[in-house]
LUMKOL-509729 format. One line per field, with one value per residue: x, y, z of N, C-alpha, C in turn; chain; residue in one letter; residue number from 0. Coordinates in steps of 0.1 Angstrom, whole numbers. Atoms other than C-alpha are relative to their C-alpha. Example, Ala and Ser with C-alpha at 12.3 -4.5 7.8 and 13.67 -1.06 7.14 Angstrom:
// residues 2
nX <- [9;-9]
nY <- [-12;-11]
nZ <- [0;0]
caX <- [123;137]
caY <- [-45;-11]
caZ <- [78;71]
cX <- [9;-8]
cY <- [12;11]
cZ <- [0;8]
chaine <- [A;A]
residu <- [a;s]
num <- [0;1]
END
This chain:
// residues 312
nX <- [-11;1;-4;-11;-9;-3;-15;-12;-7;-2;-12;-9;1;-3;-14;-8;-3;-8;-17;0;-1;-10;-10;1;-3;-16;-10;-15;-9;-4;-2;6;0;5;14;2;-1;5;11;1;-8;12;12;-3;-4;12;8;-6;1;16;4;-9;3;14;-4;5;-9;-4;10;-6;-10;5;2;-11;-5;13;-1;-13;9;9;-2;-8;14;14;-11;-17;-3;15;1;-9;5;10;-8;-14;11;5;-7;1;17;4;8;7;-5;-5;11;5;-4;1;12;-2;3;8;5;-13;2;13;-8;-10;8;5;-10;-2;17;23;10;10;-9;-2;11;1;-4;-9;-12;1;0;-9;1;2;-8;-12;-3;4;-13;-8;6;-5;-12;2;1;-6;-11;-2;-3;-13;5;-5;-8;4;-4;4;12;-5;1;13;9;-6;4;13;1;-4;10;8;2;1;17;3;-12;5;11;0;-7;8;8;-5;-12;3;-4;-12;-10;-1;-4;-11;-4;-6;-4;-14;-9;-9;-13;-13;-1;-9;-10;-10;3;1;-11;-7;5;2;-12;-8;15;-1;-10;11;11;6;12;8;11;-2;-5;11;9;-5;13;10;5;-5;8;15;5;-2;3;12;7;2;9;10;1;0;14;8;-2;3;5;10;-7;-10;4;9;-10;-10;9;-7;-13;12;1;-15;-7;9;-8;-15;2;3;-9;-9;3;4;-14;-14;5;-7;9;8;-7;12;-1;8;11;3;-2;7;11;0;-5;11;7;-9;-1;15;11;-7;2;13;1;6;0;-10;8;6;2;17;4;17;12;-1;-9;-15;-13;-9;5;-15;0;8;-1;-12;0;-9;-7;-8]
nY <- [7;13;11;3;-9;6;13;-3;-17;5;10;-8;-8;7;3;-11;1;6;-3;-8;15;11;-10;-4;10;1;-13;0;8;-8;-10;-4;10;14;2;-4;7;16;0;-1;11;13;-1;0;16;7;-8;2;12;1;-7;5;12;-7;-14;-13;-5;-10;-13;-7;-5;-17;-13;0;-7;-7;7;-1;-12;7;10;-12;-13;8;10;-8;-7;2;10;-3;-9;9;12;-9;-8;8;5;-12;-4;9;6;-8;-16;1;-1;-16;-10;3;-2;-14;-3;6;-19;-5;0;-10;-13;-2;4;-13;-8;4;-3;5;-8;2;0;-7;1;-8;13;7;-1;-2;20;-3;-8;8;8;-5;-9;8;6;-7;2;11;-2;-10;9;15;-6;-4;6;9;16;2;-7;-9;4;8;-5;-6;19;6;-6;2;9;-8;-5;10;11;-10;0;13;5;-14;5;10;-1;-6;5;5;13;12;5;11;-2;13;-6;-6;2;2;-3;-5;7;-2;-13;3;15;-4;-10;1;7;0;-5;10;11;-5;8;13;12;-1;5;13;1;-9;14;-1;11;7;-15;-12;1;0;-9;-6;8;-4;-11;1;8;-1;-13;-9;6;2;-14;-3;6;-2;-25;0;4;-11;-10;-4;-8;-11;-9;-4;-6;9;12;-2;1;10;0;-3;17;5;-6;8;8;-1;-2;13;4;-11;0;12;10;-10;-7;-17;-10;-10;-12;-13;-2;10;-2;-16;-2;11;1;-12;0;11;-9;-10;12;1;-13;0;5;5;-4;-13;-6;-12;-7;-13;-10;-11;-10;7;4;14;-3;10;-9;10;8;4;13;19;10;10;10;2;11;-16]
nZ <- [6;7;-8;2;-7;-15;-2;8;-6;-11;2;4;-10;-6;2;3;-15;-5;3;-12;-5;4;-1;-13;-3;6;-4;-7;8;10;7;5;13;1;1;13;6;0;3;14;5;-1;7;14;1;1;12;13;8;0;15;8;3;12;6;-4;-1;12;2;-13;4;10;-7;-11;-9;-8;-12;-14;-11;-5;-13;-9;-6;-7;-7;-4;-11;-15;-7;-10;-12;-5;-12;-10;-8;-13;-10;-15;-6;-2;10;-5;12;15;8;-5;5;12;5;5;16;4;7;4;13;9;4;15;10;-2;6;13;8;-2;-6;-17;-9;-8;-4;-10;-14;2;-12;-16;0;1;-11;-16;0;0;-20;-9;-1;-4;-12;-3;2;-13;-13;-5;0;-18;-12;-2;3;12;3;10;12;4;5;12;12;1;3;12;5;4;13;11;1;6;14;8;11;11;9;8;9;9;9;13;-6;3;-15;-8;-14;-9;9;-9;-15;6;1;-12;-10;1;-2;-15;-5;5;-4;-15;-2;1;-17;-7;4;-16;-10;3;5;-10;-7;-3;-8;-10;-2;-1;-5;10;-2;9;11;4;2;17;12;-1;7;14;7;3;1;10;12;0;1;13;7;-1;0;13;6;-11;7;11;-3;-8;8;-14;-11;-10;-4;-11;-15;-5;-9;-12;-3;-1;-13;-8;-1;-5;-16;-10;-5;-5;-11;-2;-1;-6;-13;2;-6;8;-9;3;7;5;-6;7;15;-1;7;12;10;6;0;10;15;7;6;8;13;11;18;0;12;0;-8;5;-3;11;-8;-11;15;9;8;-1;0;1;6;-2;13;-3;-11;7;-5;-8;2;10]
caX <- [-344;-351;-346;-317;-298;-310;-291;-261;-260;-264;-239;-214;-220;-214;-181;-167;-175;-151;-114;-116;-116;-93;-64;-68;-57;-27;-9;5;22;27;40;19;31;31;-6;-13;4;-7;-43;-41;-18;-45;-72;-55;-42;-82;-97;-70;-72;-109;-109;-80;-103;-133;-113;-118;-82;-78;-105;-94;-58;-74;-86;-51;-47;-89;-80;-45;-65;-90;-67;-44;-76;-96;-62;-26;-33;-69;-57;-20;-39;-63;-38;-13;-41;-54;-22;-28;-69;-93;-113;-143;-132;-117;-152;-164;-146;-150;-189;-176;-177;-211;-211;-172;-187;-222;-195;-173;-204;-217;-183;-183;-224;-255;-271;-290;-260;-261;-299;-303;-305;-279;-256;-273;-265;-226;-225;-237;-216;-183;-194;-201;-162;-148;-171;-158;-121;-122;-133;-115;-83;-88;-94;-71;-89;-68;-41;-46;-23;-39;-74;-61;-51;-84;-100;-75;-85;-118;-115;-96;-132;-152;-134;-129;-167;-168;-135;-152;-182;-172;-151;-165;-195;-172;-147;-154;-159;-140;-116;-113;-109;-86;-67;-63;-54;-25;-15;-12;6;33;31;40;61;93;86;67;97;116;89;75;108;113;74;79;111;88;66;35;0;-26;-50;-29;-23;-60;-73;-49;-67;-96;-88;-76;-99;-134;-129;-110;-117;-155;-166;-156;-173;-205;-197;-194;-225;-241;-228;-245;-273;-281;-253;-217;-233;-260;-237;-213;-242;-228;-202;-234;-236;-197;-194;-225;-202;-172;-185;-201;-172;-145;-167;-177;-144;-115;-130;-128;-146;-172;-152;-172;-165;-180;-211;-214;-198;-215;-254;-240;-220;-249;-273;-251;-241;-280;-292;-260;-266;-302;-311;-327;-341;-316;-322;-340;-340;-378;-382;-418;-435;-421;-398;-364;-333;-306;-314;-285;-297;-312;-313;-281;-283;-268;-252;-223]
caY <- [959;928;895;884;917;915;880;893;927;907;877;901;922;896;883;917;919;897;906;932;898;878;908;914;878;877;910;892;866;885;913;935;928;893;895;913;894;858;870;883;853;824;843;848;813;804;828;827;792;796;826;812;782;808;825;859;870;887;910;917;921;952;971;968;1001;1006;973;980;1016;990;969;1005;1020;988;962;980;1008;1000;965;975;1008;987;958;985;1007;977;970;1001;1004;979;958;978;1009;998;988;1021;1043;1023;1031;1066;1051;1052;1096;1095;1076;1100;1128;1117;1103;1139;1158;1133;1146;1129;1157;1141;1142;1179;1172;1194;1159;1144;1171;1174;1135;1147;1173;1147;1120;1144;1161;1120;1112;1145;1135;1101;1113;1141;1122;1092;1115;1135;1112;1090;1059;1063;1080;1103;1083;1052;1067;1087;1054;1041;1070;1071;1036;1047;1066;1039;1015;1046;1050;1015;1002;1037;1023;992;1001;1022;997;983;956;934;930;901;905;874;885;915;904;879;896;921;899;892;926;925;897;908;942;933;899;915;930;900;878;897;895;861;846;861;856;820;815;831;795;810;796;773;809;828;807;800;834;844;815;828;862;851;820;837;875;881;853;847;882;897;877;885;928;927;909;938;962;952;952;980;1004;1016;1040;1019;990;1008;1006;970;987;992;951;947;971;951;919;934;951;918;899;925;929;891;875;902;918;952;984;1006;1042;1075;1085;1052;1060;1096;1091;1061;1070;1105;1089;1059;1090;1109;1078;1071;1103;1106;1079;1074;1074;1107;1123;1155;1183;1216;1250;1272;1305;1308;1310;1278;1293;1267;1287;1263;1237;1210;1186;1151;1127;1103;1067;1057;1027;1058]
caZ <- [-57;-77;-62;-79;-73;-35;-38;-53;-31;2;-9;-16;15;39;19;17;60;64;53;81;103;86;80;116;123;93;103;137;110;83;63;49;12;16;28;-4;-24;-14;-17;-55;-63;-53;-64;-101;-97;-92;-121;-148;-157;-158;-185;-203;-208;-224;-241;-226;-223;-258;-258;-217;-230;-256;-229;-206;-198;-182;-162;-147;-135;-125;-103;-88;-79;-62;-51;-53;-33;-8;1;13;35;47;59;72;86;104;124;145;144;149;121;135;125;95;83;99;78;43;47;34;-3;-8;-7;-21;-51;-54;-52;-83;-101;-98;-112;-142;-153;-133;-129;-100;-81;-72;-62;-28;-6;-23;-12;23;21;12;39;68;54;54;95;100;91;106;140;141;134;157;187;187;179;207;231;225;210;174;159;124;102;100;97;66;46;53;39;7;4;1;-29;-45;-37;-50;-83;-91;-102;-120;-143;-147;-157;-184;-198;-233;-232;-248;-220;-200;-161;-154;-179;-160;-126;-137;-151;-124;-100;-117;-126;-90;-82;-109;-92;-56;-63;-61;-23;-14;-25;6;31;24;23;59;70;64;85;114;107;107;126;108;117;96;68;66;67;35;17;29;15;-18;-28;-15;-6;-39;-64;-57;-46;-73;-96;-77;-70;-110;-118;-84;-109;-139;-125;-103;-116;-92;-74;-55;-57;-33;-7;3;23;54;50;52;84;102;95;105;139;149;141;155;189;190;186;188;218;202;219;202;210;211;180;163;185;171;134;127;121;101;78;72;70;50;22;19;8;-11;-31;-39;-77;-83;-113;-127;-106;-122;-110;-111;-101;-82;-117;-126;-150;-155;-143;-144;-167;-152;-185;-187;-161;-172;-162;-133;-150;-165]
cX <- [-5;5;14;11;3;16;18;4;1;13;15;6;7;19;9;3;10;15;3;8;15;13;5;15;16;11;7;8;8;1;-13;0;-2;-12;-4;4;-3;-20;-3;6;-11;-9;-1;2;-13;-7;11;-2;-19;0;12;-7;-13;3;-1;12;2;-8;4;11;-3;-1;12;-1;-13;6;12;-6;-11;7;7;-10;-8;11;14;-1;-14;7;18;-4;-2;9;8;-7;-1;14;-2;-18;-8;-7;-14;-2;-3;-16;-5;-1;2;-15;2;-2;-10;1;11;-10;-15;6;5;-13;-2;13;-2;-14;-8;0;-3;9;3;-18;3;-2;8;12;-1;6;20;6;0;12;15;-3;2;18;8;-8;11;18;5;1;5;18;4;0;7;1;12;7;-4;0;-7;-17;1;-1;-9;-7;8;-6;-14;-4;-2;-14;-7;1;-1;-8;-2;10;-8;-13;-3;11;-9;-9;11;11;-6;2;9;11;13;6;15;17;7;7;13;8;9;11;12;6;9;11;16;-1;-4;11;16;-11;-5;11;2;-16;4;11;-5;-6;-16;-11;-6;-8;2;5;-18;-4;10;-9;-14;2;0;-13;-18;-3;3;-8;-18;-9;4;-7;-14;0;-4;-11;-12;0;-7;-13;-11;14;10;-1;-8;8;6;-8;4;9;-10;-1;18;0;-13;11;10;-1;-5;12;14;-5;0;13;13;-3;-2;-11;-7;3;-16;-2;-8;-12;-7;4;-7;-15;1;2;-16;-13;0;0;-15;-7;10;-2;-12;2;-10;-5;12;-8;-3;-3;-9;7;-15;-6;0;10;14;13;10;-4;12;-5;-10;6;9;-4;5;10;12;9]
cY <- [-14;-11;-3;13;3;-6;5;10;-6;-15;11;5;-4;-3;13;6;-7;2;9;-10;-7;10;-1;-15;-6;9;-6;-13;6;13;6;-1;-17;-3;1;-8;-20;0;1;-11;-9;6;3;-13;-10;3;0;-11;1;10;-2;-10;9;9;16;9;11;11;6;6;13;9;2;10;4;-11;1;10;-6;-4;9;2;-12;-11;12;8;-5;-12;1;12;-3;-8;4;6;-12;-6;7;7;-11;-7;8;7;4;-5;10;7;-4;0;17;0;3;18;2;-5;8;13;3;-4;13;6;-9;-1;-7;13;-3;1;15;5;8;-13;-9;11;8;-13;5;9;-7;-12;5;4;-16;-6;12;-5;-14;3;8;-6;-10;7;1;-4;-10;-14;-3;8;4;-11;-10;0;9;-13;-7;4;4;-13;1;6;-5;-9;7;-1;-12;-4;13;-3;-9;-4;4;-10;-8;-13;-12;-8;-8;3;-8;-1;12;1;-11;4;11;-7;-1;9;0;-3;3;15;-2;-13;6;4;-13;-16;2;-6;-12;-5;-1;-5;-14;-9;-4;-18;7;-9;-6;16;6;-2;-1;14;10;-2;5;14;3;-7;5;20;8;-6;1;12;3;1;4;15;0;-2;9;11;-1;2;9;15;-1;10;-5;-13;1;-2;-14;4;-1;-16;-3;8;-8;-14;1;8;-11;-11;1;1;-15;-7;7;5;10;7;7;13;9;5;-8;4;13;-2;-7;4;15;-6;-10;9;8;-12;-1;9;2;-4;-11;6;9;6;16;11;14;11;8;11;0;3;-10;-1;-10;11;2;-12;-10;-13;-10;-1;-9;-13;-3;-7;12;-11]
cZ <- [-4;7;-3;2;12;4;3;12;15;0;-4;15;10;-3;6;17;5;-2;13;10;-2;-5;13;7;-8;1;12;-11;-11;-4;-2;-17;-3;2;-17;-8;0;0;-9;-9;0;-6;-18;-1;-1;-11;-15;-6;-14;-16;-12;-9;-8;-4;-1;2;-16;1;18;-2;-2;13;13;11;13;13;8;6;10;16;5;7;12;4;1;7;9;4;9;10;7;10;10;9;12;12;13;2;-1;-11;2;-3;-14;-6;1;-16;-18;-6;-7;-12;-7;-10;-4;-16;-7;-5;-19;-16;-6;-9;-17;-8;5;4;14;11;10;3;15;11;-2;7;10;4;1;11;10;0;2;19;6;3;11;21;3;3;12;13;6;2;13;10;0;-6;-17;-4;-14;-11;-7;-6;-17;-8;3;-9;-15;-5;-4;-13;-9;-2;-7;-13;-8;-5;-11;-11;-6;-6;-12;-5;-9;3;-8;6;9;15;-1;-2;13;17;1;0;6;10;-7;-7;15;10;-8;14;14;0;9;19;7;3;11;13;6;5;22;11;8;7;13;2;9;4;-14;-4;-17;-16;-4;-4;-9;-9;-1;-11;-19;-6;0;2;-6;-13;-1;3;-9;-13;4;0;-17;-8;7;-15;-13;1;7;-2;19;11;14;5;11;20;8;7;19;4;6;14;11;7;7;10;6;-2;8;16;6;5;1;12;-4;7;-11;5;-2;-11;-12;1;-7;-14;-4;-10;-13;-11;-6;-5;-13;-16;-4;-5;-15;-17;-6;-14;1;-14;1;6;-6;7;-5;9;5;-10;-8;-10;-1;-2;-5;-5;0;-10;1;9;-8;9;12;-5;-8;-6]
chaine <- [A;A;A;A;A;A;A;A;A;A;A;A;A;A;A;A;A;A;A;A;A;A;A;A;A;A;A;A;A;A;A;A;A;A;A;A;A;A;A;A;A;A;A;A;A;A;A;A;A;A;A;A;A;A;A;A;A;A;A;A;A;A;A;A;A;A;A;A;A;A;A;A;A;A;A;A;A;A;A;A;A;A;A;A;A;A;A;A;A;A;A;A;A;A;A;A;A;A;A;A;A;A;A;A;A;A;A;A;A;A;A;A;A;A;A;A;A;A;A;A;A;A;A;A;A;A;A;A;A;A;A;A;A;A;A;A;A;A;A;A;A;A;A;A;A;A;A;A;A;A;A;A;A;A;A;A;A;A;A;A;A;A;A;A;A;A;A;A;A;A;A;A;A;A;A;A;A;A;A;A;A;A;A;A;A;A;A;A;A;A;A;A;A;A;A;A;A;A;A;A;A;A;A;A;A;A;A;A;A;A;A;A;A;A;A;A;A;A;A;A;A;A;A;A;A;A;A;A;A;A;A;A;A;A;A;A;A;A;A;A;A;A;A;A;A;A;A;A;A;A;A;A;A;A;A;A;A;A;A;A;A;A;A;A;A;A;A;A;A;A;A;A;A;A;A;A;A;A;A;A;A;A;A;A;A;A;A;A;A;A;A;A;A;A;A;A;A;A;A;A;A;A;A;A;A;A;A;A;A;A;A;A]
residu <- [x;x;x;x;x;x;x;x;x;x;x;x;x;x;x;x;x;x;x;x;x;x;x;x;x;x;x;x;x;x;x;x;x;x;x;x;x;x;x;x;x;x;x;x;x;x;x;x;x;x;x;x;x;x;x;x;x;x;x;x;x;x;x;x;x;x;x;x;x;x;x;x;x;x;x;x;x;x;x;x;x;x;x;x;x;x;x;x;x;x;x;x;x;x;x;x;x;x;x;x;x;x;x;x;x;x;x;x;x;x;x;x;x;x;x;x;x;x;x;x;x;x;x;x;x;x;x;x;x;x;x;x;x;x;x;x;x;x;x;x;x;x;x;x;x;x;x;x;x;x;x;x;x;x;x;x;x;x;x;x;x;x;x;x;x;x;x;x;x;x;x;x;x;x;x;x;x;x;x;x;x;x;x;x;x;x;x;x;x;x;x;x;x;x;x;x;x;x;x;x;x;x;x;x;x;x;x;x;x;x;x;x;x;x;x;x;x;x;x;x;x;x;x;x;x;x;x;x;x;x;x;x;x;x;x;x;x;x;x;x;x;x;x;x;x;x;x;x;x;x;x;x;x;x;x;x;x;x;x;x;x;x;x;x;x;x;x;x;x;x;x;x;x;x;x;x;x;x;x;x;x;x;x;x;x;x;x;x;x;x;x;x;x;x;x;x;x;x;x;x;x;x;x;x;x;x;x;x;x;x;x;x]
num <- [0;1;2;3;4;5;6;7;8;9;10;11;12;13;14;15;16;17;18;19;20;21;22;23;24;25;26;27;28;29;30;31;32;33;34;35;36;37;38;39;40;41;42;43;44;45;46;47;48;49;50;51;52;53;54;55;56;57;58;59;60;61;62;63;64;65;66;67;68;69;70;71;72;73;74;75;76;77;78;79;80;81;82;83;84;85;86;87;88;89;90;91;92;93;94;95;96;97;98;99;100;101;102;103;104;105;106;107;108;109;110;111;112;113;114;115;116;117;118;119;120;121;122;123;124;125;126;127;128;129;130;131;132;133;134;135;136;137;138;139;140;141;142;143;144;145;146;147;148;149;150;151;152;153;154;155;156;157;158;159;160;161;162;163;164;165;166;167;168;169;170;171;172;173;174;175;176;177;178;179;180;181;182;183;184;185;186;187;188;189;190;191;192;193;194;195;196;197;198;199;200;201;202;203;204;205;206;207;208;209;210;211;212;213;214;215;216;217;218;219;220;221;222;223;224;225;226;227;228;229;230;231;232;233;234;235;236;237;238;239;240;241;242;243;244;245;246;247;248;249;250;251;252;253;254;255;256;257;258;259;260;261;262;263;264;265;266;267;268;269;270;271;272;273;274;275;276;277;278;279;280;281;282;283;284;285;286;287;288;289;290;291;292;293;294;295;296;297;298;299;300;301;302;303;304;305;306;307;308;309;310;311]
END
């Protein structure tokens, strides 16, 4: 990996470790919409100005309908799962089970034409990463460490991280990230107002801590407005497949700050799902040439095409 994408894929990594954290800590204050919504609010309220000022909104406008799929698929639904999930499982976990995007997004890359996707260790890579979530799920069920539901909306959320870079990669080179993100953000922030305009109202009654007003700001001004901006620039490049590999940095972050400072346990399930799924995602989603089928004379069987870019 190139230095400057390193940069980018480790500054990212880290940020993206931390919401786990700082959720954890605004859930006893607040709602669950009002989280959501005071994170995409500041972080539109910090990026709009910005592309308003380089004219990058008109040509963002054009492409509306890729970026509202943009912000459903990667804010509206993963960041209320996530915040709601985490009321009832641990930050821990919840990084756990978001390293699943790496083989959700080699899956869907695969259905929409790389070839290299139905490579024979990409889905042995798919296979380990699917026994490493059903291990983790299983065991912690059973014994009692975690209940189904909340694990589910993790793993929905998941998808939503999966398809999202795949939306915005395929939107036109003339669409502006910053534009883009932007502009999501305040899709958002229209989207949930009206809900947060209930709990908010009732939040702030409540008189929340300093904790919990900080680690909103936190999630708005650097783990929506400023990541972003760097995932985006991950994405351009080393393409959305590899990109998604930053979820292995984010669950590092978010088991040492989750053990460190919440106290949280490492259950059995962790212990055992853990190196499958990290096993599983890495094989998943190395870059691979398309895969060709011989017979033992060499002959080409199945000819599954050219090798397609990653960058799709």
């Amino acid at each position: 990996m190139p230095k400057k994408a390193l940069a980018l894929f480790l500054s990212v990594g880290v940020i993206w470790g931390t919401p786990y954290f700082f959720i954890e800590i605004a859930i006893e204050h607040f709602q669950t919409p009002s989280i959501v919504f005071l994170r995409v609010f500041l972080g539109a309220l910090i990026l709009l100005p910005i592309a308003m000022r380089r004219g990058m909104l008109r040509n963002t406008l054009r492409a509306w309908p890729a970026v509202l799929a943009f912000a459903v698929f990667e804010m509206v639904g993963p960041w209320y799962l996530i915040t709601e999930a985490e009321r009832s499982i641990n930050s821990s976990l919840a990084g756990l089970l978001i390293t699943t995007v790496p083989f959700i997004a080699a899956f869907l890359v695969g259905l929409l034409g790389d070839r290299s996707a139905w490579h024979p260790l990409t889905i042995l890579g798919l296979v380990l990463g699917f026994a490493g979530v059903v291990s983790l799920v299983g065991i912690d069920v059973f014994s009692g460490h975690i209940v189904l539901g909340p694990v589910l909306m993790m793993l929905v959320a998941a998808v939503g991280y999966a398809v999202a870079p795949i939306i915005a990669n395929r939107m036109p080179s003339e669409v502006p990230t910053l534009g883009v993100i932007a502009v999501s953000l305040a899709m958002v922030s229209i989207i949930y107002a009206p809900f947060a305009a209930v709990t908010l109202t009732q939040d702030i009654q409540a008189i929340p801590s300093v904790g919990a007003w900080a680690s909103v700001t936190v999630l708005g001004a650097v783990c929506s407005a400023l990541a972003f901006v760097i995932f985006f620039a991950l994405i351009r490049e080393i393409g959305p497949a590899r990109a998604s590999l930053i979820t292995y940095v984010n669950l590092a972050v978010a088991a040492l700050l989750g053990v460190v400072f919440l106290d949280e346990a490492i259950t059995p399930g962790i212990l055992v799902g853990f190196p499958l799924v990290v096993v599983g995602s890495y094989l998943a989603s190395r870059r691979r040439n398309a895969y060709v089928r011989k017979n033992k004379r060499g002959e080409v069987l199945a000819d599954k095409g050219e090798e397609i870019p990653e960058t799709l």
